[in-house]
N, CA, C and O atoms as a GROMACS GRO file, in nm:
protein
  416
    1UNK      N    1  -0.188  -1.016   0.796
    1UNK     CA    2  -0.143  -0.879   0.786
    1UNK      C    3  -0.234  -0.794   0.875
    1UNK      O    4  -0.355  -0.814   0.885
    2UNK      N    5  -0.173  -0.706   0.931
    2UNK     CA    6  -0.258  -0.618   1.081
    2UNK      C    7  -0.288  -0.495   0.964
    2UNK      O    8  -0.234  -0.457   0.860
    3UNK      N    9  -0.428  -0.451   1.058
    3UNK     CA   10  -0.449  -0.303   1.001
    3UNK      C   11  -0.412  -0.181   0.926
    3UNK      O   12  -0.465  -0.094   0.856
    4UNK      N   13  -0.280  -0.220   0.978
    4UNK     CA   14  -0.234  -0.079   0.951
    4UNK      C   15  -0.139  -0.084   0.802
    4UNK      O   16  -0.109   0.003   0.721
    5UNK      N   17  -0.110  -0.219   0.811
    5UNK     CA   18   0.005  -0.266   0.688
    5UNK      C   19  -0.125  -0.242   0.584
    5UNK      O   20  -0.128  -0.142   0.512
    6UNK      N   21  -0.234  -0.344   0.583
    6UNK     CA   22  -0.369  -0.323   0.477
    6UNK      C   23  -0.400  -0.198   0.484
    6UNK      O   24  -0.501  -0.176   0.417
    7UNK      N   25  -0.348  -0.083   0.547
    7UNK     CA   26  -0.410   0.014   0.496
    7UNK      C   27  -0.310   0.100   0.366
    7UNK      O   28  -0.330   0.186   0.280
    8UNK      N   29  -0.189   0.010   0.417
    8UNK     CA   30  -0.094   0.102   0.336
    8UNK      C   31  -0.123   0.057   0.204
    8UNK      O   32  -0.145   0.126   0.104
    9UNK      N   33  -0.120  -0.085   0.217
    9UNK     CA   34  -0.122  -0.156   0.125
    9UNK      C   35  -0.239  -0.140  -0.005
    9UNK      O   36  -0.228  -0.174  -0.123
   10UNK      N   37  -0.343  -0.080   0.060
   10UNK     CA   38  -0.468  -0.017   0.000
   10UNK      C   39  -0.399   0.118  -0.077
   10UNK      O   40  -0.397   0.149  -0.196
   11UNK      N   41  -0.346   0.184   0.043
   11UNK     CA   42  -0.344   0.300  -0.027
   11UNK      C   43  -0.262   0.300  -0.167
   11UNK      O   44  -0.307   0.352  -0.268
   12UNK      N   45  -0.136   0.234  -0.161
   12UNK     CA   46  -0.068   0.213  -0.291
   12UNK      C   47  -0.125   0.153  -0.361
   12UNK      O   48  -0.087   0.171  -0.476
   13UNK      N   49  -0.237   0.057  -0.347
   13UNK     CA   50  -0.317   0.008  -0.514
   13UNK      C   51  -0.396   0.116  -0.500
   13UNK      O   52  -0.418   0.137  -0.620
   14UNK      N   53  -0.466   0.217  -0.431
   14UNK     CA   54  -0.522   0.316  -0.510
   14UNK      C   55  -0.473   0.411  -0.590
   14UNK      O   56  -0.519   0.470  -0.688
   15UNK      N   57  -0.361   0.419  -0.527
   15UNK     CA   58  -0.270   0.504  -0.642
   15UNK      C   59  -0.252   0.461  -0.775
   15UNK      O   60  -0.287   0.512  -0.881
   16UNK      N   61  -0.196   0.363  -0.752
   16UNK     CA   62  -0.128   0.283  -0.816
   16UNK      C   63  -0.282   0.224  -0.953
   16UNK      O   64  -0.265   0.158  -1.056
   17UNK      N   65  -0.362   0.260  -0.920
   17UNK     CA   66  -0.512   0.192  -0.968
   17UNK      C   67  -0.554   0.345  -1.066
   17UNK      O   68  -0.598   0.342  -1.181
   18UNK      N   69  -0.528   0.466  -0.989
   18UNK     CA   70  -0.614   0.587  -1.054
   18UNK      C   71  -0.438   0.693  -1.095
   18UNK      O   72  -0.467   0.803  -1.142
   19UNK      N   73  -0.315   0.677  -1.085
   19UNK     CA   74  -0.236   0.750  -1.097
   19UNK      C   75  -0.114   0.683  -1.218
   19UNK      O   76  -0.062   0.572  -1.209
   20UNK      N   77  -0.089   0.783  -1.324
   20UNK     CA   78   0.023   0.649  -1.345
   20UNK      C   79   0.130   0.705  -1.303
   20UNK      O   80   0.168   0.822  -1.296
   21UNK      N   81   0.188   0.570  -1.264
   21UNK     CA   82   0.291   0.512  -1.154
   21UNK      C   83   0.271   0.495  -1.043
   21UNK      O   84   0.364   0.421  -1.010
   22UNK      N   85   0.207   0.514  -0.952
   22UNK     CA   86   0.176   0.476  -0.851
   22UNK      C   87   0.260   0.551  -0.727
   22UNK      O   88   0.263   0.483  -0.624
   23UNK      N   89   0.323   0.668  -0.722
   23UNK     CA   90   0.414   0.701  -0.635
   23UNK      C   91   0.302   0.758  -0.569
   23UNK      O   92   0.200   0.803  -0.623
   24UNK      N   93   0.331   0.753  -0.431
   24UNK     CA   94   0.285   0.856  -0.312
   24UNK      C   95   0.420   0.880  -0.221
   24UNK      O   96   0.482   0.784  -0.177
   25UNK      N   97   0.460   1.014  -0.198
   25UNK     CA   98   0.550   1.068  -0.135
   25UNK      C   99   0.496   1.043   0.036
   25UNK      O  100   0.382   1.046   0.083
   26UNK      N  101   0.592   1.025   0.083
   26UNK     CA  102   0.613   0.993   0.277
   26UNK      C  103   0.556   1.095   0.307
   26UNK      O  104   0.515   1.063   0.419
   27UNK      N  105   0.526   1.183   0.294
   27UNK     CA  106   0.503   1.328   0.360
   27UNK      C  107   0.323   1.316   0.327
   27UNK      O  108   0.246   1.338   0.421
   28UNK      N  109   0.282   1.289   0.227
   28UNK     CA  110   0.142   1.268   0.188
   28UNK      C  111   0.100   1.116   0.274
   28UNK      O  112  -0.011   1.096   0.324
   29UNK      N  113   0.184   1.044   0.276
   29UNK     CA  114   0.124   0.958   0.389
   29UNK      C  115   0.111   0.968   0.537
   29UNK      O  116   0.039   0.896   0.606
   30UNK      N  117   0.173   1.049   0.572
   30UNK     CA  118   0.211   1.107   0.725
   30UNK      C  119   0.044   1.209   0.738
   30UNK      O  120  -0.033   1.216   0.833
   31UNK      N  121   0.040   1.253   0.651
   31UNK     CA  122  -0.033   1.375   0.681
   31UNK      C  123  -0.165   1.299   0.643
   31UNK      O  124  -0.265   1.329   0.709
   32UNK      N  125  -0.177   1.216   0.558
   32UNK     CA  126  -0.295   1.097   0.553
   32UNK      C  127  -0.312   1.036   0.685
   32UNK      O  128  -0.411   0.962   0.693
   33UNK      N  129  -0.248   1.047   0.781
   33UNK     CA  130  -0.218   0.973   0.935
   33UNK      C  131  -0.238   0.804   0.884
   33UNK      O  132  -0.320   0.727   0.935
   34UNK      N  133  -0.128   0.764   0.754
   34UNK     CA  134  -0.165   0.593   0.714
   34UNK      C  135   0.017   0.594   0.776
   34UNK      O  136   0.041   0.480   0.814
   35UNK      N  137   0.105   0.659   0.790
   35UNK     CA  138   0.224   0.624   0.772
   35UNK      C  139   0.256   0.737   0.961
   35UNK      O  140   0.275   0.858   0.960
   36UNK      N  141   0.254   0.681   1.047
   36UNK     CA  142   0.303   0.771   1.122
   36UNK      C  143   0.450   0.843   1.152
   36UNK      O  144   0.561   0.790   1.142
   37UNK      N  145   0.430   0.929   1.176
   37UNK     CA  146   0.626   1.020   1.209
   37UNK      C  147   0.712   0.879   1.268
   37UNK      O  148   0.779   0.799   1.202
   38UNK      N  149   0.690   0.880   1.379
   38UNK     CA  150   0.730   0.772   1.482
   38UNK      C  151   0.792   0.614   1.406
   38UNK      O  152   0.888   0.548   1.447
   39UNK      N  153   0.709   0.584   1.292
   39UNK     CA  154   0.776   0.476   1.223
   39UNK      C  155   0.891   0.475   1.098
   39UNK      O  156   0.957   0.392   1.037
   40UNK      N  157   0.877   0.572   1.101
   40UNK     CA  158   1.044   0.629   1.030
   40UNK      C  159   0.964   0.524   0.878
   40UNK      O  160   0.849   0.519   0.836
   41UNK      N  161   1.112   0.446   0.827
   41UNK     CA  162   1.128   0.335   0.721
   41UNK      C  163   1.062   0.208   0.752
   41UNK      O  164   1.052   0.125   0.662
   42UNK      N  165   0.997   0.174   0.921
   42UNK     CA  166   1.001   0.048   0.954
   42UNK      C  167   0.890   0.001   0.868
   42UNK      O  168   0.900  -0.091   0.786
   43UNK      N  169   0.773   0.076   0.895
   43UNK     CA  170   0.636  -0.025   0.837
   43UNK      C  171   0.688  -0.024   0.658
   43UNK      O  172   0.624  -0.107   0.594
   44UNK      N  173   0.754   0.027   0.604
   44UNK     CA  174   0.766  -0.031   0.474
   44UNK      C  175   0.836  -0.146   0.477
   44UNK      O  176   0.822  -0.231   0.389
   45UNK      N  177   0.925  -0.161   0.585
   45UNK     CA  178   1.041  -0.294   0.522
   45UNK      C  179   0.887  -0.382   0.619
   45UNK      O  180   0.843  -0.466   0.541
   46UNK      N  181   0.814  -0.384   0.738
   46UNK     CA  182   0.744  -0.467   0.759
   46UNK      C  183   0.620  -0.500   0.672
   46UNK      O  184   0.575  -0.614   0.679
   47UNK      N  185   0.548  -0.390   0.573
   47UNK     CA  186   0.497  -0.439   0.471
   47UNK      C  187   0.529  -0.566   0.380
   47UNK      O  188   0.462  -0.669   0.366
   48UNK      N  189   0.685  -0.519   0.306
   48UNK     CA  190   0.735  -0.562   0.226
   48UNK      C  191   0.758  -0.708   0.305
   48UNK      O  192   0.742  -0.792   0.216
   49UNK      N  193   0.787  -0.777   0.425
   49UNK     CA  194   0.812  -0.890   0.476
   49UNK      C  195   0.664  -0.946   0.451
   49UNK      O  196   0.645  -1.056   0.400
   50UNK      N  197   0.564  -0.864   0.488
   50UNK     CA  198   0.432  -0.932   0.518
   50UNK      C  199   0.376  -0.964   0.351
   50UNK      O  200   0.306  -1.065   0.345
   51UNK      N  201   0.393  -0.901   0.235
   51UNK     CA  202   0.394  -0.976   0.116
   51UNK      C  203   0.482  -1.081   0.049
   51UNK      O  204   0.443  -1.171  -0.026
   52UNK      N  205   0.617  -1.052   0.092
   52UNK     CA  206   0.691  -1.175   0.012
   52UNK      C  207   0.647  -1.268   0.007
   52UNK      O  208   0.648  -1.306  -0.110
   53UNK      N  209   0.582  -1.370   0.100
   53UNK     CA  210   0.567  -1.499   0.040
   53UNK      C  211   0.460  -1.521  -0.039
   53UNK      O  212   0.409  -1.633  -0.044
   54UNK      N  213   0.402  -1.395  -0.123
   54UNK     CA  214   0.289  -1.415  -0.212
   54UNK      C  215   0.369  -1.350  -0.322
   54UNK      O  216   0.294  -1.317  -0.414
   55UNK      N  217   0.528  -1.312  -0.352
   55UNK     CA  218   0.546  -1.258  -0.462
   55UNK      C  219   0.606  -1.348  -0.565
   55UNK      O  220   0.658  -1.311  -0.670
   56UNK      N  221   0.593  -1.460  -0.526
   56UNK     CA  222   0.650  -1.565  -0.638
   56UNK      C  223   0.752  -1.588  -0.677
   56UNK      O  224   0.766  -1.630  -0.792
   57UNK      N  225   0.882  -1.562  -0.577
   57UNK     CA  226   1.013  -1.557  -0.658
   57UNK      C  227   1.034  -1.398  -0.672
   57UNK      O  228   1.147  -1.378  -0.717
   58UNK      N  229   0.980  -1.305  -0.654
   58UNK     CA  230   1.019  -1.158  -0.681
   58UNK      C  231   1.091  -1.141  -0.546
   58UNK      O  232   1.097  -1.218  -0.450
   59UNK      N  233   1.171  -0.955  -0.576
   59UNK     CA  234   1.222  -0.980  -0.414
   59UNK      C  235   1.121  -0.826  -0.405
   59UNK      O  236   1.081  -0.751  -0.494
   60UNK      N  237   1.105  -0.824  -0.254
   60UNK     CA  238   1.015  -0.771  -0.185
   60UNK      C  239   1.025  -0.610  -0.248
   60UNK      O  240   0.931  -0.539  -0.281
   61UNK      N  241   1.197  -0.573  -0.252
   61UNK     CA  242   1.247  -0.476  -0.253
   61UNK      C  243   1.214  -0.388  -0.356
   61UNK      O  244   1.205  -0.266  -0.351
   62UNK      N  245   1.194  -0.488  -0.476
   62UNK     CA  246   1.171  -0.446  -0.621
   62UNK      C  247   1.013  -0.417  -0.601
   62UNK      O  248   0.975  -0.318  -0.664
   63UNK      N  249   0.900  -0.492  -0.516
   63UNK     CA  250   0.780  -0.499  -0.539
   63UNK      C  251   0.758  -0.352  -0.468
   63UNK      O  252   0.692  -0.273  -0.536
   64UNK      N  253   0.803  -0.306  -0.344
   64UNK     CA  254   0.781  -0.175  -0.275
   64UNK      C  255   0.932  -0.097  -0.275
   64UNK      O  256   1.036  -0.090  -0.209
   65UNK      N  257   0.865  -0.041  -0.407
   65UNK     CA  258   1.007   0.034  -0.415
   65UNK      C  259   0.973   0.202  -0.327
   65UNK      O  260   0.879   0.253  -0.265
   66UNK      N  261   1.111   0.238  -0.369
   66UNK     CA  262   1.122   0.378  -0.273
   66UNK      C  263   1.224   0.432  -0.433
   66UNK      O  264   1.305   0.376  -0.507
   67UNK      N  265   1.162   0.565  -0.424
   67UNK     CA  266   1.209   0.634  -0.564
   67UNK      C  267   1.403   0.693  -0.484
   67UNK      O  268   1.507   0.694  -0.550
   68UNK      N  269   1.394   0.724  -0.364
   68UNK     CA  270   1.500   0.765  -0.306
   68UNK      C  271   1.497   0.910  -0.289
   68UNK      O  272   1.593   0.976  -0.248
   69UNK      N  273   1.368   0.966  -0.327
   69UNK     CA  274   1.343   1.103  -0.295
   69UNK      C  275   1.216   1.118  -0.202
   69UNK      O  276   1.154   1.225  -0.207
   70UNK      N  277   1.175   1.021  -0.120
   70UNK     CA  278   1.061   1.029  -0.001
   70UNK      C  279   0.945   0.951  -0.073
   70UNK      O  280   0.832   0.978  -0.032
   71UNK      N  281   0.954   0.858  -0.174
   71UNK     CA  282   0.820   0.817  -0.241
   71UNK      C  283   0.814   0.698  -0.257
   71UNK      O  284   0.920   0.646  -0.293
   72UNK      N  285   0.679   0.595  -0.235
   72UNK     CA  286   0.724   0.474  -0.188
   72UNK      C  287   0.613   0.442  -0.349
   72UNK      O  288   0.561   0.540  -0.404
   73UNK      N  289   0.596   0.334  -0.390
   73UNK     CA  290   0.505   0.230  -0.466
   73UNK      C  291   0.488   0.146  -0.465
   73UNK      O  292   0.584   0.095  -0.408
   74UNK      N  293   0.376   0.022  -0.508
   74UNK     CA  294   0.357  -0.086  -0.514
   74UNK      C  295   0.415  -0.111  -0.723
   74UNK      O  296   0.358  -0.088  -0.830
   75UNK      N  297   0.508  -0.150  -0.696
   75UNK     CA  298   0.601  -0.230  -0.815
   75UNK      C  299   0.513  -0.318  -0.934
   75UNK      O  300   0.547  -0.436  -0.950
   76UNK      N  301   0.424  -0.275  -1.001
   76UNK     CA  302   0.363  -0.378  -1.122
   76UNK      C  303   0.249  -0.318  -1.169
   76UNK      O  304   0.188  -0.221  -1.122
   77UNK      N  305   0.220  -0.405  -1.295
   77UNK     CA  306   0.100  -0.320  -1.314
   77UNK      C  307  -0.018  -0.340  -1.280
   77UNK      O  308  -0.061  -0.442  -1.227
   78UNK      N  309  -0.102  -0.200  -1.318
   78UNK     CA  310  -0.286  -0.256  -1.226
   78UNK      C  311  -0.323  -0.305  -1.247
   78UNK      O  312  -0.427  -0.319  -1.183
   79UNK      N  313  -0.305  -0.390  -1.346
   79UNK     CA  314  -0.405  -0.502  -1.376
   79UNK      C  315  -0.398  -0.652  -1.326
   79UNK      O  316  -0.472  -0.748  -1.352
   80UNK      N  317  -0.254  -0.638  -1.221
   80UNK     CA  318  -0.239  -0.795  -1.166
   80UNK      C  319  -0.287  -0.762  -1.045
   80UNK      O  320  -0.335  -0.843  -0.966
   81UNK      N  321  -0.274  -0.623  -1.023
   81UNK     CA  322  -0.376  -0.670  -0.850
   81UNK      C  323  -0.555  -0.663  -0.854
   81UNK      O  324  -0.627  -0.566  -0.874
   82UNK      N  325  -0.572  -0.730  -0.841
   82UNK     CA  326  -0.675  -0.788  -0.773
   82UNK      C  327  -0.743  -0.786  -0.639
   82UNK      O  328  -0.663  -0.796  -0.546
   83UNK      N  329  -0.875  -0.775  -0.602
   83UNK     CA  330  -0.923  -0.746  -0.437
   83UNK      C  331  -1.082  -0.807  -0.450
   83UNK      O  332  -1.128  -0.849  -0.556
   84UNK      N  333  -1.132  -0.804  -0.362
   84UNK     CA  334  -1.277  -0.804  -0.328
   84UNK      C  335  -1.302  -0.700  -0.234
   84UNK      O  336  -1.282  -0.691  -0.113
   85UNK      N  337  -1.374  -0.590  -0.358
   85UNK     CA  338  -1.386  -0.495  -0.279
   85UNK      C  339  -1.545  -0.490  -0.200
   85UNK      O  340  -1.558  -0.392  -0.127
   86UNK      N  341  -1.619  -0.549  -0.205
   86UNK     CA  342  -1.758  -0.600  -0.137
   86UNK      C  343  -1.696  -0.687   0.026
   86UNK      O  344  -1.777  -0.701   0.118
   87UNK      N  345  -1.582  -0.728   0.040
   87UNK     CA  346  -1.596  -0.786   0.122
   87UNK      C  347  -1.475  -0.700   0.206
   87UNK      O  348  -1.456  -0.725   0.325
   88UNK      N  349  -1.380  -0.578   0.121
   88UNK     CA  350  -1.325  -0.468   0.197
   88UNK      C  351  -1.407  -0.381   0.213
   88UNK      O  352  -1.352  -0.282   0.260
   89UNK      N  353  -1.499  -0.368   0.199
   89UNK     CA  354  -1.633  -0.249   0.278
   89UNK      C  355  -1.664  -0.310   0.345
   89UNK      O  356  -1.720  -0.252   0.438
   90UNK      N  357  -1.659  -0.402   0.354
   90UNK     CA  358  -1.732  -0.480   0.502
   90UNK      C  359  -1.618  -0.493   0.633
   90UNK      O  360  -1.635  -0.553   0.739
   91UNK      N  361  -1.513  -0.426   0.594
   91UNK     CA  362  -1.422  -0.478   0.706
   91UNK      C  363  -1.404  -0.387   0.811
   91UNK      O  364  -1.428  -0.267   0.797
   92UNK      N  365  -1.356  -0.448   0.935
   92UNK     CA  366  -1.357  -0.387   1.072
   92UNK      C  367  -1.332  -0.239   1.069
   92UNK      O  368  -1.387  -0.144   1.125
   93UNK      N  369  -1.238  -0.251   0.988
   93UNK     CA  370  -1.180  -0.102   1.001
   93UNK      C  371  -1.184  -0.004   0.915
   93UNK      O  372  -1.118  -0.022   0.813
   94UNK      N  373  -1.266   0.132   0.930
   94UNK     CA  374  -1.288   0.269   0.911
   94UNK      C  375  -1.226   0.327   0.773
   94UNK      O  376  -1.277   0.355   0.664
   95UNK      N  377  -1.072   0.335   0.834
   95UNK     CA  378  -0.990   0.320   0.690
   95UNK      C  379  -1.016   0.229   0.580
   95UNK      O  380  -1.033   0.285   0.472
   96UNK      N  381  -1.027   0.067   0.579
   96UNK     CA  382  -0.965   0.000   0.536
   96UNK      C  383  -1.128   0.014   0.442
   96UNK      O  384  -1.142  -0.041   0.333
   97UNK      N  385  -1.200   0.066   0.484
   97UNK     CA  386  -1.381   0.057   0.389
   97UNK      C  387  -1.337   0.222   0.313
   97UNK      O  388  -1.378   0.260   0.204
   98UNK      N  389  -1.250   0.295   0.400
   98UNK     CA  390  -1.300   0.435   0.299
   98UNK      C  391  -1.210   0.415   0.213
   98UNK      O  392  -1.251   0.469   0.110
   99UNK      N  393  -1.093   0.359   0.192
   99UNK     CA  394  -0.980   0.354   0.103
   99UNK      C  395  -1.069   0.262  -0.001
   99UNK      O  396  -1.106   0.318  -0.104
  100UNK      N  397  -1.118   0.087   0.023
  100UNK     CA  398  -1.165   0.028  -0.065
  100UNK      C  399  -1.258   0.112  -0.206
  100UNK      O  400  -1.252   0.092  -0.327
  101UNK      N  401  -1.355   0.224  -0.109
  101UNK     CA  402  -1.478   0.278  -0.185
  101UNK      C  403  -1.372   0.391  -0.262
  101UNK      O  404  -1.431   0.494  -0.295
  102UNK      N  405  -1.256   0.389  -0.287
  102UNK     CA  406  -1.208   0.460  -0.387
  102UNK      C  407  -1.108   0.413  -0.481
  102UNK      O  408  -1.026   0.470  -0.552
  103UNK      N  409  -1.142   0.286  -0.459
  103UNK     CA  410  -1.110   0.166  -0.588
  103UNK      C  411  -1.168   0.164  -0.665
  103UNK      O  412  -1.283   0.205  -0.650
  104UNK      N  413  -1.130   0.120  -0.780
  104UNK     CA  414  -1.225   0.116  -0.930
  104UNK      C  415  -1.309   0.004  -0.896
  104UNK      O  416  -1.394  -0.035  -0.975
   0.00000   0.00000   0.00000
């Protein structure tokens, strides 16, 4: 998974970690500069490809849902995701350490 998908992907378990339900609206990700104008819907359906084969039989669709009013989530509860966040502060990228350090 490239940069930019792990960042999204961060950002919805932080939500998803400190909010209940986990929604973040398109417009709060745009302006986060994690979701650019220019990619419209794409990086969600390319997220959602780049997890399926770790969802076990789930379909992608259900795991990153979209409320149908601009708001995307990661589908389950916080307590099945899981990370190493010692070894996401250590990673290449800028984002991908400031998002980790606001994980539980």
């Amino acid at each position: 998974m490239g940069d930019r998908l792990l960042i999204l992907l961060l950002r919805f378990v932080v939500e998803l970690k400190w909010c209940q339900g986990g929604w973040v609206n398109r417009h709060t990700l745009q302006s986060e500069s994690i979701v650019p104008d220019s990619e419209g819907h794409q990086i969600y359906g390319r997220l959602r490809k780049a997890v399926e084969p770790s969802l076990l039989n789930r379909c992608s669709l259900d795991f990153i849902q979209n409320d149908g009013a601009k708001s995307y989530r990661m589908s389950t509860h916080p307590d099945f995701v899981t990370y190493d966040c010692r070894r996401l502060l250590t990673h290449s990228s800028r984002r991908v350490q400031m998002l980790a350090g606001r994980l539980p």
